[in-house]
C-alpha positions in Angstrom: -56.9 -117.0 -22.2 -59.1 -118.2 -19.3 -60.4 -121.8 -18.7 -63.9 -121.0 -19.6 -62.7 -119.2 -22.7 -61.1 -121.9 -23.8 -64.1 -124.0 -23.4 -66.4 -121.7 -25.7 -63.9 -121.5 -28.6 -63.6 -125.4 -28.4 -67.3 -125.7 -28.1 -67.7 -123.7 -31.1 -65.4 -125.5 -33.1 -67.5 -128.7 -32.1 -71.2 -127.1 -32.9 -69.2 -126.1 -36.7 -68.6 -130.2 -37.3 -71.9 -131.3 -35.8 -73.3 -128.6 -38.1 -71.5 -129.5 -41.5 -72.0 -133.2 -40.4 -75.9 -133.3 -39.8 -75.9 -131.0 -42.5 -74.1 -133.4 -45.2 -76.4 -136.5 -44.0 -79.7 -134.5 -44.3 -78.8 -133.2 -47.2 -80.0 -129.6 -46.8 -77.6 -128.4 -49.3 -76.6 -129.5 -52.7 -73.1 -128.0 -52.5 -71.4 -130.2 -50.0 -68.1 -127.8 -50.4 -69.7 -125.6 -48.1 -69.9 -128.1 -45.1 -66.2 -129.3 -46.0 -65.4 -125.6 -45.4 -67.1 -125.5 -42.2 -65.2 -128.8 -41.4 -61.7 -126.9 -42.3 -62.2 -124.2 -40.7 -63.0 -125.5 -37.0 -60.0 -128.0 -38.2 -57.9 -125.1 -38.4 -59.1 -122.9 -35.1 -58.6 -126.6 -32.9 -55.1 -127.0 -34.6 -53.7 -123.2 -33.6 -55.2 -123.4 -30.3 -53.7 -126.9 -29.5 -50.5 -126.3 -31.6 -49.4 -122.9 -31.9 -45.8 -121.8 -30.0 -48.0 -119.8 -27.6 -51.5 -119.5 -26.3 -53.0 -117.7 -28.7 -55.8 -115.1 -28.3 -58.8 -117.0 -30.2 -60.9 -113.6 -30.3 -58.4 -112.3 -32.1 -57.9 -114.8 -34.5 -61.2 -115.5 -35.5 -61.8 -111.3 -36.2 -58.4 -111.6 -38.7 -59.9 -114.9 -40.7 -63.4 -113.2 -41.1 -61.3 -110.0 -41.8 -59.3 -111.7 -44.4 -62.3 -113.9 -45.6 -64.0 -110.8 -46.4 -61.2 -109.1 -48.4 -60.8 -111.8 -50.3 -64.1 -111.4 -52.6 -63.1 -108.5 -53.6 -61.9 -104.9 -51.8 -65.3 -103.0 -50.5 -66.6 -106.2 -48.7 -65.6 -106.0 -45.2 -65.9 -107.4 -42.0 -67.0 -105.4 -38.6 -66.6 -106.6 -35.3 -69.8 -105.7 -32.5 -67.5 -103.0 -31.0 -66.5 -101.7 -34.6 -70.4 -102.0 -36.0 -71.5 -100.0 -32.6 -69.4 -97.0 -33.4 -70.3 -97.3 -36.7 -73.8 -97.2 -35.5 -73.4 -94.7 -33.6 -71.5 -92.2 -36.1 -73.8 -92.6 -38.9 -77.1 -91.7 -36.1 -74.8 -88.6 -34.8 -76.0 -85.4 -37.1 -72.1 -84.0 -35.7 -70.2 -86.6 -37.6 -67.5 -85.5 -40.4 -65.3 -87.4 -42.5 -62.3 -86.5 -44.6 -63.3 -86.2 -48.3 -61.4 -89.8 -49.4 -62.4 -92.8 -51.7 -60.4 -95.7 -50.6 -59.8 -98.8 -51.8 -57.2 -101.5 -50.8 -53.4 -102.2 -53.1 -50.1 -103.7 -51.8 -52.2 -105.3 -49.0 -52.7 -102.1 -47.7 -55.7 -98.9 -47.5 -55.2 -97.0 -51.1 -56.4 -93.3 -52.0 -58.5 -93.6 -55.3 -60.3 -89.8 -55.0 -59.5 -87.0 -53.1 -62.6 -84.5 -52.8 -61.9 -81.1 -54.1 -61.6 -78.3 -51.0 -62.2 -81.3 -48.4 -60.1 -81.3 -44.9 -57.8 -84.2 -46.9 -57.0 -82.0 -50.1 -56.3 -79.4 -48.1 -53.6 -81.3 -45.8 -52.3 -82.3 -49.2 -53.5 -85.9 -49.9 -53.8 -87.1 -53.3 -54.7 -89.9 -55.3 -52.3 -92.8 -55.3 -51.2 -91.7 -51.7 -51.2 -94.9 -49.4 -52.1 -95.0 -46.2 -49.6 -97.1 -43.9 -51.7 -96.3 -41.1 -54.8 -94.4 -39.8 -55.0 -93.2 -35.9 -51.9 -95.3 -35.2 -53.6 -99.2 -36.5 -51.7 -100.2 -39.7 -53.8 -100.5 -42.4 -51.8 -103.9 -43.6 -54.9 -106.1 -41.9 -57.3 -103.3 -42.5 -60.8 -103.2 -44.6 -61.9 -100.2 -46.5 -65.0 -100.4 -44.0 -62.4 -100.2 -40.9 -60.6 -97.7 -42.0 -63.7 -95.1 -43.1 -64.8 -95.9 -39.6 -61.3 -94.9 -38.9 -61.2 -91.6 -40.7 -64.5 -90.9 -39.6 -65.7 -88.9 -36.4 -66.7 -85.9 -34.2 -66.8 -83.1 -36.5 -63.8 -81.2 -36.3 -61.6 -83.9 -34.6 -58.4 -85.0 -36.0 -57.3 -87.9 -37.0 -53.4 -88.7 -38.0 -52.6 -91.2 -41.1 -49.0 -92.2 -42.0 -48.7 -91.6 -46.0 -46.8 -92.9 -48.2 -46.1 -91.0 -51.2 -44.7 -91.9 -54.7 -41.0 -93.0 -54.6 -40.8 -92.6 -50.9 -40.3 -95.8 -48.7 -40.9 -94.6 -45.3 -44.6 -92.6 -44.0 -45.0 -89.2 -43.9 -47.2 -88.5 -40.8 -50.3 -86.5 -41.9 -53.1 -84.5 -39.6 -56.3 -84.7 -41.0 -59.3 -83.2 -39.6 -62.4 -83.9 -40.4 -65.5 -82.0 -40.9 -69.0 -81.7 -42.6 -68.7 -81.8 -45.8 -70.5 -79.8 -48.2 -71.2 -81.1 -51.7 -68.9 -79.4 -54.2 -70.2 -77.5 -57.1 -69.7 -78.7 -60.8 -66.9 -76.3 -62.3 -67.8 -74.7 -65.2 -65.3 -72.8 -67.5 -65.1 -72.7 -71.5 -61.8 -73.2 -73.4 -63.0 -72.0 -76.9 -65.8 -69.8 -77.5 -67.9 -72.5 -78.5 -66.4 -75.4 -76.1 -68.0 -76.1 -72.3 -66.1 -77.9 -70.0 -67.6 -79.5 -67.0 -65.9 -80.9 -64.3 -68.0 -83.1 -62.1 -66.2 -83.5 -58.4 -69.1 -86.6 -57.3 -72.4 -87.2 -58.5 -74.3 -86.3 -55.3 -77.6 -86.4 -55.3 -79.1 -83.7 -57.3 -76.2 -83.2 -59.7 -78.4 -84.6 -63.1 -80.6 -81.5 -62.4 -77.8 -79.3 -62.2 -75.5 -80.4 -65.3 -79.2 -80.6 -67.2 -79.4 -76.4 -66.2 -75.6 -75.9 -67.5 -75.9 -78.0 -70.6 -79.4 -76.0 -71.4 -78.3 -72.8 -70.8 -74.7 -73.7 -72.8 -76.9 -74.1 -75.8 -78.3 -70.6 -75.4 -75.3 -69.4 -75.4 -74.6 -70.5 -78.5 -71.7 -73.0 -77.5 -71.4 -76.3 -80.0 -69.4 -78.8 -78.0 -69.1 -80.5 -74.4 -66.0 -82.1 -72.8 -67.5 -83.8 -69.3 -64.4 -84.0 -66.9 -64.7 -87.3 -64.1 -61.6 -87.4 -63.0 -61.1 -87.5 -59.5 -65.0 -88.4 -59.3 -65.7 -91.2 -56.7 -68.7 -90.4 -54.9 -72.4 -90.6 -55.6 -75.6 -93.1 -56.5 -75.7 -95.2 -59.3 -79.1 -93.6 -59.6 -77.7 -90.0 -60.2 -74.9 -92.1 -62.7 -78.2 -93.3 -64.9 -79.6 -89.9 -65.0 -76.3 -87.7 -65.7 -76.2 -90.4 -68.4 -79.5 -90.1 -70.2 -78.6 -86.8 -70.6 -76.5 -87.2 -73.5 -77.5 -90.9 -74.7 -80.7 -91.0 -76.8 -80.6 -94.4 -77.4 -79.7 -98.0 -76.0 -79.2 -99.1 -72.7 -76.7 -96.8 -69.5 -75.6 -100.1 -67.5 -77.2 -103.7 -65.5 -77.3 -104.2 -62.1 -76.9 -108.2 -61.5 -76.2 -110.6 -58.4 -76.6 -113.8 -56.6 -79.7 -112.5 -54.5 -80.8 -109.3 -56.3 -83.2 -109.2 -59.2 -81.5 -108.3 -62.7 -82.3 -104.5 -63.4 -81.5 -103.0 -67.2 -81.3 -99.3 -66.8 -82.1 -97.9 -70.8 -81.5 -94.4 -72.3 -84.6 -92.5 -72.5 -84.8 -90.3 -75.5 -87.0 -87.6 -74.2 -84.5 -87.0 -71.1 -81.7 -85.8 -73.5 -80.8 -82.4 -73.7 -76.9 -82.0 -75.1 -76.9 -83.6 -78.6 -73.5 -82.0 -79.9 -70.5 -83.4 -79.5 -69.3 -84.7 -76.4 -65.8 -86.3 -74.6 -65.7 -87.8 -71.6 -62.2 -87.3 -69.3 -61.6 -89.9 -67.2 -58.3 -92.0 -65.5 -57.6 -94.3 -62.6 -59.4 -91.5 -60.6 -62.2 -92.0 -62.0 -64.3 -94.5 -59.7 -68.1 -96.0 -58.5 -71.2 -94.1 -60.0 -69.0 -92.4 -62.5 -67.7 -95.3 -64.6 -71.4 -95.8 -65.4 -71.8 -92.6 -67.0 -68.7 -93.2 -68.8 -69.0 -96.8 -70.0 -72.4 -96.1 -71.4 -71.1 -93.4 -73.4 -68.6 -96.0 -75.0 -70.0 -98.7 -75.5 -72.8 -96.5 -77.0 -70.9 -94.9 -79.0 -72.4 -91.1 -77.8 -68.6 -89.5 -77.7 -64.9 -89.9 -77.0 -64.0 -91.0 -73.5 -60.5 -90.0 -73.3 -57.8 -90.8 -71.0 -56.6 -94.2 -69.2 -58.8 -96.7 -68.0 -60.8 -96.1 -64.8 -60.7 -98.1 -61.1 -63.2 -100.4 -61.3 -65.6 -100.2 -58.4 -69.2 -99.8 -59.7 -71.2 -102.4 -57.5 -73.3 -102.1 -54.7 -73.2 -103.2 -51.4 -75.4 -104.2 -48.6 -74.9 -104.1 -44.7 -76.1 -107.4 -42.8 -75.8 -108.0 -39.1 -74.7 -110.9 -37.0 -76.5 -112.3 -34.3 -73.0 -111.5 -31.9 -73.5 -107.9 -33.2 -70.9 -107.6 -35.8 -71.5 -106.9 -38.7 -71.1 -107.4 -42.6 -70.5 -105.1 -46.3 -71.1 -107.6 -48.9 -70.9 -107.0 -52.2 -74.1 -108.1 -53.2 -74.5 -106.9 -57.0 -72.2 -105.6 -59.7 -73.0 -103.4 -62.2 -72.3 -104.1 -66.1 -71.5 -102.1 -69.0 -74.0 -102.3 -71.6 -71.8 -104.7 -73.7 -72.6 -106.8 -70.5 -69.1 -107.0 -68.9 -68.7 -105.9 -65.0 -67.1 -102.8 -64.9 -66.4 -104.2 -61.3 -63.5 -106.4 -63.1 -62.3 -104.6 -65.6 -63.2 -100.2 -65.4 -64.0 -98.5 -68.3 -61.9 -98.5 -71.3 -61.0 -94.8 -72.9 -61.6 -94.8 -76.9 -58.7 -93.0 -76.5 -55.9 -94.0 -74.5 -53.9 -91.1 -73.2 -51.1 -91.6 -70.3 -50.6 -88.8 -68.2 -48.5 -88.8 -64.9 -49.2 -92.7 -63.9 -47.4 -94.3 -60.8 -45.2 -97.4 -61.9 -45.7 -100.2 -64.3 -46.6 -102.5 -61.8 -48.0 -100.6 -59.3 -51.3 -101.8 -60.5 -50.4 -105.4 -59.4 -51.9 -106.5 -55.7 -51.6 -109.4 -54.1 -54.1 -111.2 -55.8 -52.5 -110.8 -58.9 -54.5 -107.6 -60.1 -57.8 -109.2 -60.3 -59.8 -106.8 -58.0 -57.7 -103.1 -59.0 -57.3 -103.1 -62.4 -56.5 -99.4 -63.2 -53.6 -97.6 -62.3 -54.1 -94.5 -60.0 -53.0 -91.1 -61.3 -51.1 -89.0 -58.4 -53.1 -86.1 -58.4 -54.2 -82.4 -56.7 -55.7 -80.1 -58.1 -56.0 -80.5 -62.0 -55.4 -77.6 -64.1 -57.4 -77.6 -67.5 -54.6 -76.3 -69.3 -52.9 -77.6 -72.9 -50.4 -78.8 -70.6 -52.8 -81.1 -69.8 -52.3 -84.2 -71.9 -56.1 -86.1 -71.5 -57.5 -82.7 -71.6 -55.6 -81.1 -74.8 -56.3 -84.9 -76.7 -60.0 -84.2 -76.0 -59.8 -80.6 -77.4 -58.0 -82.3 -80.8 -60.7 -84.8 -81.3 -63.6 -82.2 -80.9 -62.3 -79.7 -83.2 -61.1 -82.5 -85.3 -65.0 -83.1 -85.1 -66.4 -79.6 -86.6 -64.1 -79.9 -89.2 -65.2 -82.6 -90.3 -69.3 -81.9 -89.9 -67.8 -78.7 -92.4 
């Protein structure tokens, strides 16, 4: 590191004391731990560049604090540098961007597949939920946020991109070749198991899917069928917005979920009777898969008691976040509001709860422990690819059971 580099990094670390000091004797804040954190942490950036065994690159080591500040609210707040936020910039302003089809998240200290998108560039190369990514285009994702590495995955459409994988009860990466590509949003599959039983399995709650599940559901009735099974597995994707309205759908009554946070005005999104159009029976699939906009669906048909919700307990990631920039021209994705369940707990924390719990096909017993102890993943992820609806199918055949079990007794 140059002399006048040297100078700046010190200088800053001087401006950060002068700060929390002028700071703590005008009294502009009534938390004073905020200034003592200041204090430690231009403490700490004086100590490694006086002490450390070599000369250490400063840049660099005030990126991996921010970096590791960042991760440590939770997993979808992450930190950007200027040259990271510009290519972001740049690739959400290009119309010939693609992307992969992947929900992330972080486990192990490392970049976790939650959802793979069904007939996306990453299905197809055979990526599935539960897969970890050691790697993406050659940076390890051990120092990684999910922010880096969707700007990562993220590119020129029909560019590669190569991630090192690795799979269940495998120790070493499998190098894989993504490419990725404009994605187009997948259609809701439709298909009936008994004469008088739709099944709907919902691949992301894009913009626009209310509308079309409200078509289905209308013209299932027609038909004459009796009984619903909604399938979110493997659902990550999609506005809370779109959550609320796939929700009022089927709950006549009560309130779908509440958005809260530090800076953003408390919001109660209710059911709205004359927006419901399925009023049979209905169970809800879901599993560790299961992630975001989805959970809201699914926790407000729990908690209001409007069906079964059968199968393990889902991610936990319904929250929102917002994008602020620096004045160096980084760049923030804060976590700025969670959303709760209409029993009022964060479904952030804690997922969704089945009513009934059905295992299928989950990775190890403690492969839902991070490093902080579980606090921010606290579902398990359920390997999967493509998911037959079949009575092999455990979540799926203990849905069936309760349904009929259902008509009997209405008979």
């Amino acid at each position: 590191m140059n002399r006048a580099a040297r100078i700046g990094i010190l200088s800053l670390s001087v401006a950060i004391f002068c700060y929390a000091g002028i700071g703590h004797v005008l009294g502009r804040t009534p938390d004073d731990r905020a200034y003592k954190s200041l204090s430690v942490y231009g403490e700490v950036l004086q100590r490694i560049q006086s002490d450390y065994v070599d000369e250490p690159n400063m840049r660099l080591v005030t990126a991996g604090s921010l970096h590791g500040l960042l991760e440590s609210l939770d997993p979808q707040s992450s930190y950007l540098t200027p040259r990271e936020y510009t290519e972001f910039k740049q690739k959400q302003q290009s119309s010939g961007t693609g992307e992969t089809g992947l929900t992330l998240s972080k486990r192990f200290g490392y970049v976790i597949v939650i959802s793979v998108l069904p007939e996306s560039s990453a299905e197809k190369a055979g990526i599935h939920s539960g897969d970890i990514f050691e790697s993406i285009a050659s940076f390890t994702t051990r120092d990684m946020s999910v922010g880096q590495a969707l700007n990562l995955l993220n590119g020129p459409a029909g560019s590669g991109v190569k991630v090192g994988v690795i799979r269940r009860g495998k120790a070493e990466p499998e190098s894989v070749d993504l490419v990725r590509e404009k994605l187009v949003p997948a259609k809701t599959i439709v298909q009936k198991s008994d004469p008088d039983i739709l099944v709907l399995r919902v691949p992301s709650l894009d913009a626009g899917r209310a509308e079309e599940l409200r078509n289905k559901l209308q013209e299932a009735e027609k038909q004459g069928i009796h009984k619903v099974i909604l399938d979110l597995r493997a659902c990550g994707r999609g506005p809370v917005s779109e959550a609320v309205a796939v929700a009022r759908l089927f709950v006549p009554s009560g309130n779908i979920a509440t958005l809260r946070g530090q800076t953003v005005s408390s919001q109660t999104f209710a059911a709205e009777p004359g927006k419901v159009v399925w009023k049979g029976p209905v169970s809800v699939l879901i599993d560790g898969t299961t992630s975001g906009a989805p959970e809201v669906v699914a926790s407000a048909m729990v908690i209001n008691k409007r069906g079964d919700v059968v199968g393990e307990r889902s991610f936990g990631l319904a929250s929102e976040q917002k994008l602020i920039t620096m004045d160096d021209g980084s760049a923030l994705s804060l976590t700025v509001a969670n959303y709760y369940n209409p029993a009022g707990k964060p479904i952030l924390e804690e997922g969704v709860e089945p009513t009934e719990v059905v295992r299928a096909g989950t990775v190890d017993d403690d492969s839902d422990v991070d490093d902080d102890g579980g606090k921010n993943t606290p579902a398990k992820v359920t390997p999967s690819g493509p998911r037959p609806l079949s009575p092999e199918d455990p979540i799926f055949r203990k849905a069936l059971e309760l349904l009929k079990n259902s008509a009997k007794k209405a008979a």
